[in-house]
C-alpha positions as a Markdown table, in Angstrom:
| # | Residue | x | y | z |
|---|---|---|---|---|
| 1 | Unk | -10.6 | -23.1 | 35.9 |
| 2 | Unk | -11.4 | -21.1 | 33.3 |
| 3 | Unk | -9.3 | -17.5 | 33.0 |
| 4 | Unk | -11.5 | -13.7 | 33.0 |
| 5 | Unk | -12.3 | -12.6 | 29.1 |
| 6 | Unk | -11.3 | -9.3 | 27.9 |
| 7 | Unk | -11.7 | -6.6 | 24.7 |
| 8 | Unk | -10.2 | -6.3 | 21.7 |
| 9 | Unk | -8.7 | -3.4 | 20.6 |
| 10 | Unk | -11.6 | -3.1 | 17.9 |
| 11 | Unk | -14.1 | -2.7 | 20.9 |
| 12 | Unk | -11.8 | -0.6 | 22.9 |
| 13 | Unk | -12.1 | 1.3 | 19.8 |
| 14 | Unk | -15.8 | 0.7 | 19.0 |
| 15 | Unk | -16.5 | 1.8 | 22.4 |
| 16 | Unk | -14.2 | 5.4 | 22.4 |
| 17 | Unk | -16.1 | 5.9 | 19.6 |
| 18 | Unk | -19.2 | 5.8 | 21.0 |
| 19 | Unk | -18.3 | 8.2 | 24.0 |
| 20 | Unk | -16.8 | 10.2 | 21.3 |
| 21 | Unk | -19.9 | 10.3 | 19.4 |
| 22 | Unk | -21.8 | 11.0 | 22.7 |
| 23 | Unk | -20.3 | 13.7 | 23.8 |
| 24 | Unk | -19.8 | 15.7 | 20.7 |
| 25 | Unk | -23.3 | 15.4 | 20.5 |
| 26 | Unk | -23.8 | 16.8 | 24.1 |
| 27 | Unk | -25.1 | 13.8 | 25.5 |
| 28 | Unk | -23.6 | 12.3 | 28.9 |
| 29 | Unk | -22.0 | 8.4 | 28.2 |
| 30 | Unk | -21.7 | 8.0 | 32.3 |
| 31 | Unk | -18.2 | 6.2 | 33.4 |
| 32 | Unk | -19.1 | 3.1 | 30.7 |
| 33 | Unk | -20.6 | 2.3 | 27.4 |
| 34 | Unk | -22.3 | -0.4 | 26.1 |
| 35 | Unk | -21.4 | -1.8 | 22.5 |
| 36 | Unk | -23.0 | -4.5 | 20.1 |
| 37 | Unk | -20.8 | -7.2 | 19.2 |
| 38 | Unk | -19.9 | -8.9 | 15.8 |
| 39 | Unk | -21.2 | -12.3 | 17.0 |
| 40 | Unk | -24.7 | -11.2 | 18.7 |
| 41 | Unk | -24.8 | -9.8 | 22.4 |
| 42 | Unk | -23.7 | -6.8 | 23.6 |
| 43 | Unk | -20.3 | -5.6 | 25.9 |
| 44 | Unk | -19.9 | -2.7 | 28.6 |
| 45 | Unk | -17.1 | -1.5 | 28.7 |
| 46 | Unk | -15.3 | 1.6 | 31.0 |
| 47 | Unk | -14.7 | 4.7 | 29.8 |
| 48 | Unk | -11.6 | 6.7 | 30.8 |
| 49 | Unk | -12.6 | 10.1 | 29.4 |
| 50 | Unk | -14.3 | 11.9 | 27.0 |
| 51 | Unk | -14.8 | 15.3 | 25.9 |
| 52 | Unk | -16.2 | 17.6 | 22.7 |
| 53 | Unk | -14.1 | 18.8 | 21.1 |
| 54 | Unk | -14.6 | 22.0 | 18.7 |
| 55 | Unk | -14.7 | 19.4 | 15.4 |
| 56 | Unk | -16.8 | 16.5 | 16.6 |
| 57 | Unk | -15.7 | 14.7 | 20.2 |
| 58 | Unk | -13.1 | 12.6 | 21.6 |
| 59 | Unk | -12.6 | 9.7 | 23.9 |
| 60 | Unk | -10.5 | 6.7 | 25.5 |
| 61 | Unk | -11.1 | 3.4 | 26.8 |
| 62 | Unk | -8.2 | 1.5 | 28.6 |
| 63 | Unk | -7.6 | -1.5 | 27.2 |
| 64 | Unk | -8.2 | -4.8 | 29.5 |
| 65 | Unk | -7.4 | -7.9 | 27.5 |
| 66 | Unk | -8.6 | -10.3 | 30.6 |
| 67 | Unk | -6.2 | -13.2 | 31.4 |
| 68 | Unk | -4.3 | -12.7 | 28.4 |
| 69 | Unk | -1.2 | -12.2 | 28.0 |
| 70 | Unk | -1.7 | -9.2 | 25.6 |
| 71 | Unk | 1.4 | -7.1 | 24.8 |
| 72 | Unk | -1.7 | -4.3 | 24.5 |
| 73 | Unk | -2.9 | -5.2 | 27.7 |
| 74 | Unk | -3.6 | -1.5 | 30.0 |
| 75 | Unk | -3.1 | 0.5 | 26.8 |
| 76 | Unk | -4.8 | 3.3 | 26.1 |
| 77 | Unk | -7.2 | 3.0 | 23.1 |
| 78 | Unk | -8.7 | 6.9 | 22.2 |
| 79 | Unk | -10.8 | 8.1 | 19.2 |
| 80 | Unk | -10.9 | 11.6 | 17.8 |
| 81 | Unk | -14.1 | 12.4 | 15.9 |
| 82 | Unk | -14.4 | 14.5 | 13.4 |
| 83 | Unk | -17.9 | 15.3 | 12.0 |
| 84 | Unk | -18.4 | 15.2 | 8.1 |
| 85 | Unk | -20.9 | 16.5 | 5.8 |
| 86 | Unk | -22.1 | 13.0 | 4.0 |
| 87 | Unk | -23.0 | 9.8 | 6.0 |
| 88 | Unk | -20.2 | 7.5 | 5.6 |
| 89 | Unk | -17.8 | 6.6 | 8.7 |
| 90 | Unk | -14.1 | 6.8 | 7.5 |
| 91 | Unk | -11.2 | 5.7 | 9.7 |
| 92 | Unk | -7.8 | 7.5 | 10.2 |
| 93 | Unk | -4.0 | 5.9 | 12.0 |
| 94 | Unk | -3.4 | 8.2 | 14.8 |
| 95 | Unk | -0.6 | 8.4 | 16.8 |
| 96 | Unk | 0.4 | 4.8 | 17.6 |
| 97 | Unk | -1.8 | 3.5 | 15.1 |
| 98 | Unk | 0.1 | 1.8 | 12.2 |
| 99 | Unk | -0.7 | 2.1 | 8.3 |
| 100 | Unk | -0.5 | -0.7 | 5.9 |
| 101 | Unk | 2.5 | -0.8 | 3.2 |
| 102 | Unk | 2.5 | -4.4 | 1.9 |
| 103 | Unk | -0.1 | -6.6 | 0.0 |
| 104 | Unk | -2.0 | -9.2 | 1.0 |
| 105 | Unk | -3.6 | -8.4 | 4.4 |
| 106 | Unk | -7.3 | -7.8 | 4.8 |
| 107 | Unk | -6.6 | -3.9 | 4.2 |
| 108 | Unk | -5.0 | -2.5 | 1.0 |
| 109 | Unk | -2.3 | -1.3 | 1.3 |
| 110 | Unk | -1.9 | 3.0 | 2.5 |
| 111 | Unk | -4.9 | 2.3 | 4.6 |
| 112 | Unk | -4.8 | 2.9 | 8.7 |
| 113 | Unk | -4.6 | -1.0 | 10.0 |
| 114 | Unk | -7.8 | -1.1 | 11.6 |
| 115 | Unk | -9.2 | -4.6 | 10.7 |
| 116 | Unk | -12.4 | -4.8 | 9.0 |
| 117 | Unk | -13.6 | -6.5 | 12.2 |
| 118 | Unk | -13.2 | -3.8 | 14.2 |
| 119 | Unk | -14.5 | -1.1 | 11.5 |
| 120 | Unk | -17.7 | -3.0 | 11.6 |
| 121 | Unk | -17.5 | -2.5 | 15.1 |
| 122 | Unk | -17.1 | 1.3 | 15.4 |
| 123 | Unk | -19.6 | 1.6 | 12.7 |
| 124 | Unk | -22.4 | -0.3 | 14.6 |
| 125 | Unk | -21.7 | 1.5 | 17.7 |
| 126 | Unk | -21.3 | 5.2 | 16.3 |
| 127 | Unk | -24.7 | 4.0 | 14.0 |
| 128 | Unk | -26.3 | 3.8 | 17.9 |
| 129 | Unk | -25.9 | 7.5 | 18.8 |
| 130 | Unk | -26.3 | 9.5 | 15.5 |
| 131 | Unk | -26.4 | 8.7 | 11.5 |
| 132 | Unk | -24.3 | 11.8 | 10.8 |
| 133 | Unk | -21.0 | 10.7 | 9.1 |
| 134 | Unk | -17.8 | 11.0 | 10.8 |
| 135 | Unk | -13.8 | 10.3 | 10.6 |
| 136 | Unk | -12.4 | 8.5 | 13.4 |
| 137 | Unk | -9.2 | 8.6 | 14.0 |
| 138 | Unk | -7.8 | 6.1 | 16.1 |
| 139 | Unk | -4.5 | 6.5 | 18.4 |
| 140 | Unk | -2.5 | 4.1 | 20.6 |
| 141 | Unk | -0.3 | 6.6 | 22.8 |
| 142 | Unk | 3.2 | 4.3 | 23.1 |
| 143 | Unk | 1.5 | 2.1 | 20.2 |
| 144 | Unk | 4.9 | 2.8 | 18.2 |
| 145 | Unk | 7.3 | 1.2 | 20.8 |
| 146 | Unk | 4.9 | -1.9 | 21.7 |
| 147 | Unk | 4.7 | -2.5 | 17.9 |
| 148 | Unk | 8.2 | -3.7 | 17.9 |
| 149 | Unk | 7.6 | -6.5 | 19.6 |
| 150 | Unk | 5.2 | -7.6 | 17.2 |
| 151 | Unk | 4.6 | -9.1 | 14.1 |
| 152 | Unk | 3.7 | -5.7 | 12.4 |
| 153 | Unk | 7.1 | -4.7 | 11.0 |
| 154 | Unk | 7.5 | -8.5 | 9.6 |
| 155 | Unk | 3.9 | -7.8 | 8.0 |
| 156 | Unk | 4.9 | -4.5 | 6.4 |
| 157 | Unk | 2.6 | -2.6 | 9.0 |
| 158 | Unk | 4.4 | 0.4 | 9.8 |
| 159 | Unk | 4.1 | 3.2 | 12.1 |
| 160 | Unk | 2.2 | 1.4 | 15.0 |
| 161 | Unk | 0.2 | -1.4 | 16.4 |
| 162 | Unk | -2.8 | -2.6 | 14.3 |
| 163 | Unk | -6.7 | -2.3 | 15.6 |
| 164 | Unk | -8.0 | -6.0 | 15.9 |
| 165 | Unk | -10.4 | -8.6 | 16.8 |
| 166 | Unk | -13.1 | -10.4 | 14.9 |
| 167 | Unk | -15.2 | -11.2 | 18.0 |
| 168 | Unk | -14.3 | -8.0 | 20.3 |
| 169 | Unk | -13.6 | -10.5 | 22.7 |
| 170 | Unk | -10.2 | -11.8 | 23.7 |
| 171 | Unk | -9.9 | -15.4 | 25.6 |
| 172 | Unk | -7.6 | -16.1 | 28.0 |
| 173 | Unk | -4.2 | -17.7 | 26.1 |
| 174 | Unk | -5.8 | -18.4 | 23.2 |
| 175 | Unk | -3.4 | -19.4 | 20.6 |
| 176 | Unk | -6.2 | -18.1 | 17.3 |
| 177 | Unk | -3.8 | -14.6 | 17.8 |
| 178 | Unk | -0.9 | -16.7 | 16.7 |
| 179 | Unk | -2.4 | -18.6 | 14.3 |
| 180 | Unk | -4.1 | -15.6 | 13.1 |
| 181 | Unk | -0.8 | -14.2 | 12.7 |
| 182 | Unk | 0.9 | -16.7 | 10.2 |
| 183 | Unk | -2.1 | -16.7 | 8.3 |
| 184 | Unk | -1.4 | -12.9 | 7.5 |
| 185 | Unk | 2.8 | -13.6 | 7.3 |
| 186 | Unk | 1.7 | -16.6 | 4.4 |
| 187 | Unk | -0.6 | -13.8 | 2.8 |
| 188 | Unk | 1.8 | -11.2 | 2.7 |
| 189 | Unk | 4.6 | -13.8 | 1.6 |
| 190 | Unk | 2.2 | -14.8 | -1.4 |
| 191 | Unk | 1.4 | -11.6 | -2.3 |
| 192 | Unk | 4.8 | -11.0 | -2.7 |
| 193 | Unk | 5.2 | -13.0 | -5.6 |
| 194 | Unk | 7.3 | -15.6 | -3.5 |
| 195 | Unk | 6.8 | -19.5 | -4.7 |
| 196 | Unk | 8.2 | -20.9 | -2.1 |
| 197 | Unk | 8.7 | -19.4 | 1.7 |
| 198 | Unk | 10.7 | -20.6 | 4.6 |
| 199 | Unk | 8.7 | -21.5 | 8.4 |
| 200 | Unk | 10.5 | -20.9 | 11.4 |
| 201 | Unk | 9.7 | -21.3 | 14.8 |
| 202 | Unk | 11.6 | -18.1 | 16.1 |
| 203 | Unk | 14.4 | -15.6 | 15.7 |
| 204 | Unk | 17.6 | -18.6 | 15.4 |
| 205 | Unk | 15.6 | -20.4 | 13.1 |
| 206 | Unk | 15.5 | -17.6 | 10.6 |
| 207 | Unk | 18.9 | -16.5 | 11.4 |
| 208 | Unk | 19.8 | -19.7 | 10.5 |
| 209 | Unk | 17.8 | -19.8 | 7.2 |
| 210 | Unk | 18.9 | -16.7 | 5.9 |
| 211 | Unk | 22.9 | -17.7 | 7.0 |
| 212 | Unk | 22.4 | -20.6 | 4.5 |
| 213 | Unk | 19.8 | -19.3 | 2.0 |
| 214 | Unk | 19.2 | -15.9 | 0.1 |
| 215 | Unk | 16.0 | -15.3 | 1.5 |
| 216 | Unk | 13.1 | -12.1 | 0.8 |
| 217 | Unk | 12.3 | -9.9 | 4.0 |
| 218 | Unk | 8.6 | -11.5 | 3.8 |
| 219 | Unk | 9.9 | -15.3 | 2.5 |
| 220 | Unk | 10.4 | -16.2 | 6.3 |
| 221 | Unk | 7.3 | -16.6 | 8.6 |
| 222 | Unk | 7.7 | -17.2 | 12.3 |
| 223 | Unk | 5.4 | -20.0 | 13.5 |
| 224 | Unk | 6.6 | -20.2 | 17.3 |
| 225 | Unk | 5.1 | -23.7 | 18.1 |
| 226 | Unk | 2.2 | -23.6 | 15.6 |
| 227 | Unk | 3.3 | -25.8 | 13.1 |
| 228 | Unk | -0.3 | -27.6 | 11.9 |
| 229 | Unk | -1.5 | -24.2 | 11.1 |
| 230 | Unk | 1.8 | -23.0 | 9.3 |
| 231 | Unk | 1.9 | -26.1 | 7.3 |
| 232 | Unk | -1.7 | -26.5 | 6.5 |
| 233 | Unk | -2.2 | -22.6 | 5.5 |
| 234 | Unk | 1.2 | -22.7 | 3.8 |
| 235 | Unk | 0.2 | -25.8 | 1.3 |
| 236 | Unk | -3.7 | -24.2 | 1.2 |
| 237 | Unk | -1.9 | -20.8 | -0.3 |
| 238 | Unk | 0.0 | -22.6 | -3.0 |
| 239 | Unk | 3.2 | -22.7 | -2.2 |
| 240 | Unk | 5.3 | -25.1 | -4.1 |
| 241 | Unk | 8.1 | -25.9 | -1.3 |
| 242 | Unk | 8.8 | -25.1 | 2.0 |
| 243 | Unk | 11.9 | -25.0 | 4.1 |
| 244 | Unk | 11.4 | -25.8 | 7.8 |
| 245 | Unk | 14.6 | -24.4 | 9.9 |
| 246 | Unk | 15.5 | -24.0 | 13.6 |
| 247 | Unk | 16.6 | -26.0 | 16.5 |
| 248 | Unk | 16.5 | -29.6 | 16.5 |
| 249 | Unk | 15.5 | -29.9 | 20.1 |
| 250 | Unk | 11.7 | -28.5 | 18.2 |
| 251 | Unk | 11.7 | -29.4 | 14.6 |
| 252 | Unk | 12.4 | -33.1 | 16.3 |
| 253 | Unk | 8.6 | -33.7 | 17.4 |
| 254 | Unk | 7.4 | -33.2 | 13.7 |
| 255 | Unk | 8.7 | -36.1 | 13.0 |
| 256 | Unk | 7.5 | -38.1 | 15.9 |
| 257 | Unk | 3.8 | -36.3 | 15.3 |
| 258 | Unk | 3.3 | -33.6 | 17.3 |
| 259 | Unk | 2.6 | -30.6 | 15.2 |
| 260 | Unk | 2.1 | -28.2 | 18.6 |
| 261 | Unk | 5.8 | -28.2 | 19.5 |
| 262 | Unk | 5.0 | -26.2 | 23.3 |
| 263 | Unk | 6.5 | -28.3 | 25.7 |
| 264 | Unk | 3.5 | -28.1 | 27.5 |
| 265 | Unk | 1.6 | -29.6 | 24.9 |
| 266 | Unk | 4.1 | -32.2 | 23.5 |
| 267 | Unk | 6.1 | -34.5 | 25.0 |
| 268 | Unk | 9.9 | -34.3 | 24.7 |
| 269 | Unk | 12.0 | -35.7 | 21.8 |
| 270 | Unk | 15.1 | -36.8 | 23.5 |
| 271 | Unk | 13.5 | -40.5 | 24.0 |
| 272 | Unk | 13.2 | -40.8 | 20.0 |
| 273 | Unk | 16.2 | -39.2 | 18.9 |
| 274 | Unk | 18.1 | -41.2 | 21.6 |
| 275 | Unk | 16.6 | -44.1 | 19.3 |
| 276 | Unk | 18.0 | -42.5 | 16.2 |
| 277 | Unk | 21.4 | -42.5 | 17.7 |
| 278 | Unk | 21.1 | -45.9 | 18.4 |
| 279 | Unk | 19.8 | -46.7 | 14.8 |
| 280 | Unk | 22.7 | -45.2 | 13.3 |
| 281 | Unk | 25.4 | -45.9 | 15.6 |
| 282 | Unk | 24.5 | -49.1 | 16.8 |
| 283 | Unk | 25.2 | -47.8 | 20.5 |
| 284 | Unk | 22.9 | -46.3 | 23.1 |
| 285 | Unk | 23.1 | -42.2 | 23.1 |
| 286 | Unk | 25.0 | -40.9 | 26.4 |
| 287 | Unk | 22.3 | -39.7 | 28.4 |
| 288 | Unk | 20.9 | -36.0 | 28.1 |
| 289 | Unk | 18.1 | -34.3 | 29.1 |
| 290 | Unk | 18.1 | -31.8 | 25.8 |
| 291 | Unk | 18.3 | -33.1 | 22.1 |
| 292 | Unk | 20.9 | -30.3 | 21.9 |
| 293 | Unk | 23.0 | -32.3 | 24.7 |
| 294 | Unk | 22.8 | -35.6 | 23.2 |
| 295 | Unk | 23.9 | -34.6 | 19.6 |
| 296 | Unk | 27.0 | -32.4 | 20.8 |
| 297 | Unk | 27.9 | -35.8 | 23.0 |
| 298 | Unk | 28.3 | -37.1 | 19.6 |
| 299 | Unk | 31.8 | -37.3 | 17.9 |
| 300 | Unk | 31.5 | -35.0 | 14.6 |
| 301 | Unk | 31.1 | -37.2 | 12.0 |
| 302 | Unk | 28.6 | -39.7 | 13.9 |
| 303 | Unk | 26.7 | -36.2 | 14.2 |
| 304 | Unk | 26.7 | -34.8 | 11.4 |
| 305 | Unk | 24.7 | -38.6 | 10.1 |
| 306 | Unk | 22.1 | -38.4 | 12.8 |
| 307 | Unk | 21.9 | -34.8 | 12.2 |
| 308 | Unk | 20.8 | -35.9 | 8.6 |
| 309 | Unk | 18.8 | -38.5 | 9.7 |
| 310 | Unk | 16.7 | -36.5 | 11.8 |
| 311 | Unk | 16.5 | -33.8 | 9.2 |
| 312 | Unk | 15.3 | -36.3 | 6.6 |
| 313 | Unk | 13.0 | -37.9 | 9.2 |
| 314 | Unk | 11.3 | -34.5 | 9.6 |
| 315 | Unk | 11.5 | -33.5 | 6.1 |
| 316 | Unk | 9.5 | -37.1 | 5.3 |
| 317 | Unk | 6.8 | -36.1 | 8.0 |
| 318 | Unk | 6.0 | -32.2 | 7.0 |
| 319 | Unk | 5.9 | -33.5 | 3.3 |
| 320 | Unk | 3.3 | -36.8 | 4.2 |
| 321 | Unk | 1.1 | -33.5 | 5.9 |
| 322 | Unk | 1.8 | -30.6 | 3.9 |
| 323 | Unk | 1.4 | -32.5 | 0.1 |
| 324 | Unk | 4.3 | -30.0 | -0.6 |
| 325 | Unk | 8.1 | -30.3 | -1.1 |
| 326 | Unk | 9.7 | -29.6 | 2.0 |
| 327 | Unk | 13.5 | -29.4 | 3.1 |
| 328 | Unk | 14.8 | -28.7 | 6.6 |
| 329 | Unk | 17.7 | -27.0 | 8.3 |
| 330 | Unk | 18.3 | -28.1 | 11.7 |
| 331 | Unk | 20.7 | -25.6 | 13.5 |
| 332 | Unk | 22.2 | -24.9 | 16.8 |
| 333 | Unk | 21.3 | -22.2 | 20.0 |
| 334 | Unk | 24.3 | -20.6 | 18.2 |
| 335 | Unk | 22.1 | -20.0 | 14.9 |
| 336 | Unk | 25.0 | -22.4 | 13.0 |
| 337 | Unk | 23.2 | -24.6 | 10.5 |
| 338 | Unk | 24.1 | -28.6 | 11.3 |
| 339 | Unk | 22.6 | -30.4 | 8.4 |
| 340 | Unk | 20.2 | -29.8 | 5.6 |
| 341 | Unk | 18.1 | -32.3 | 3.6 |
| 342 | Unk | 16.4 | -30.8 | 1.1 |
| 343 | Unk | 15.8 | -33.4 | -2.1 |
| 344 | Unk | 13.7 | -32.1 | -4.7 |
| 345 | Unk | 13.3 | -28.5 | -3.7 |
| 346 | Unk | 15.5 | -25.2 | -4.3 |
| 347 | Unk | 16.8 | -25.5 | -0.8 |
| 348 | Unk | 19.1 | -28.5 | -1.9 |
């Protein structure tokens, strides 16, 4: 069964706008507005309040991302209008909202991030009320806190969460946020000047990487399960090598072909690095139900050659799809790096 749809922030936005607009203008938006989206078709969506103000209007809609698991999800999304004397709409970070201090994202860098998506938005539905210009100034109350636990920092947004949302709708666990999100990590990581940049699927995966390599604060992206898309974007962008590190127990189903490493979408590894075992030792692996478990049942040594075997196996496999050099660093829960193979690329 299908999950309920919700908003973007860009039509959050595009919609406080709009009530902004409305009532500085002394017109009566009711408890909802309706917006035009990107795509064709239009959206209603609640207001929370608006007001005039003594400069232009203001206005908030509450954000309700559906059946997503948004980290924006109930937030409050207001606009602050301020009228101008020319025609053109202009956009400002308010309180929440962060600015954009690194290349290579859709917005040059000192600009509010507020996506060209969602300035399209608030354009077309401000363009509905009145053709007077404005400034909107977009706020986020508690945006500051909820951007920690987000990309932004890694994509040299500062100060806040960033406006999104090329649709102004949001489907329920859709993984395009995600993938969205490396796509911006490899641009920023380009635009860097960096040749070669380092994929990991979380936190102990770069932990790892940078324990072993000297690695840029924008070389490392963090992929979470998304591997296809990290590789595909990363060889598309020019990289010349790669380094894939984290824990075995993920980096394993690269090599057996699944390049969505959710354990909900792809089965476990255990069976085919239980072969490995048996390839290299001639014996059958104790049984485990973890990759982890089965490689620390190993004595040292006999781990430390599957370890390379299976880090040579996935190397083989993220090469035959990403055309690139690739090396890999396969590490434990505890962040300590188990073996390397890394032939042919700086990571050696």
């Amino acid at each position: 069964m299908a999950g309920r749809e919700g908003f973007s922030t860009g039509a959050c936005a595009a919609a406080a706008a709009k009530a902004a607009a409305m009532a500085g203008l002394g017109l009566a938006s009711g408890p909802q507005v309706e917006i035009p989206l990107p795509g064709g078709g239009r959206a209603i969506l609640p207001v929370a309040w608006s007001r005039a103000t003594p400069w232009g209007g203001a206005a908030a809609v509450i954000k309700d991302a559906g059946d997503d698991p948004d980290i924006t999800q109930g937030a409050e999304v207001r606009v602050q209008l301020r009228w101008t004397g020319d025609a053109e709409v202009r956009f400002e970070a308010g309180r929440g909202v962060g600015t954009v201090t690194l290349p290579g994202l859709q917005i040059p860098v000192g600009e509010p991030a507020i996506n060209p998506g969602p300035r399209r938005m608030m354009a077309a539905a401000l363009g509905e009320v009145t053709r007077r210009g404005a400034v909107l100034r977009v706020a986020i109350p508690g945006g500051l806190e909820l951007a920690a636990r987000t990309f932004n920092p890694r994509l040299g947004v500062r100060g806040g969460l960033s406006i999104l949302g090329s649709t102004g709708r949001v489907r329920p666990f859709s993984l395009q946020a995600v993938r969205d999100t490396i796509a911006c990590a490899l641009d920023v990581a380009r635009a860097a000047g960096w040749a070669d940049v380092a994929l990991a699927p979380g936190h102990i995966g770069e932990r790892a990487a940078r324990s072993r390599f000297p690695l840029g604060s924008t070389q490392v992206v963090e992929v979470a399960n998304e591997w296809g898309p990290a590789l595909d974007g990363a060889a598309a962008r020019g990289f010349h090598s790669l380094l894939l590190a984290g824990h075995p127990g993920k980096l394993a189903k690269l090599a057996l072909g699944h390049w969505d490493t959710h354990s909900a979408r792809s089965p476990s590894p255990v069976p085919g690095v239980a072969e490995l075992v048996r390839a290299v030792t001639g014996q059958a692996a104790e049984p485990a139900t973890t990759v982890e478990g089965l490689l620390l049942a190993l004595a040292p040594g006999v781990r430390t050659a599957v370890g390379a075997r299976l880090a040579r196996a996935i190397r083989e496999a993220a090469q035959a799809r990403s055309g690139r050099p690739c090396a890999v660093a396969l590490c434990g829960m505890d962040g300590l790096v188990w073996a390397v193979d890394g032939e042919g690329t700086p990571w050696a």
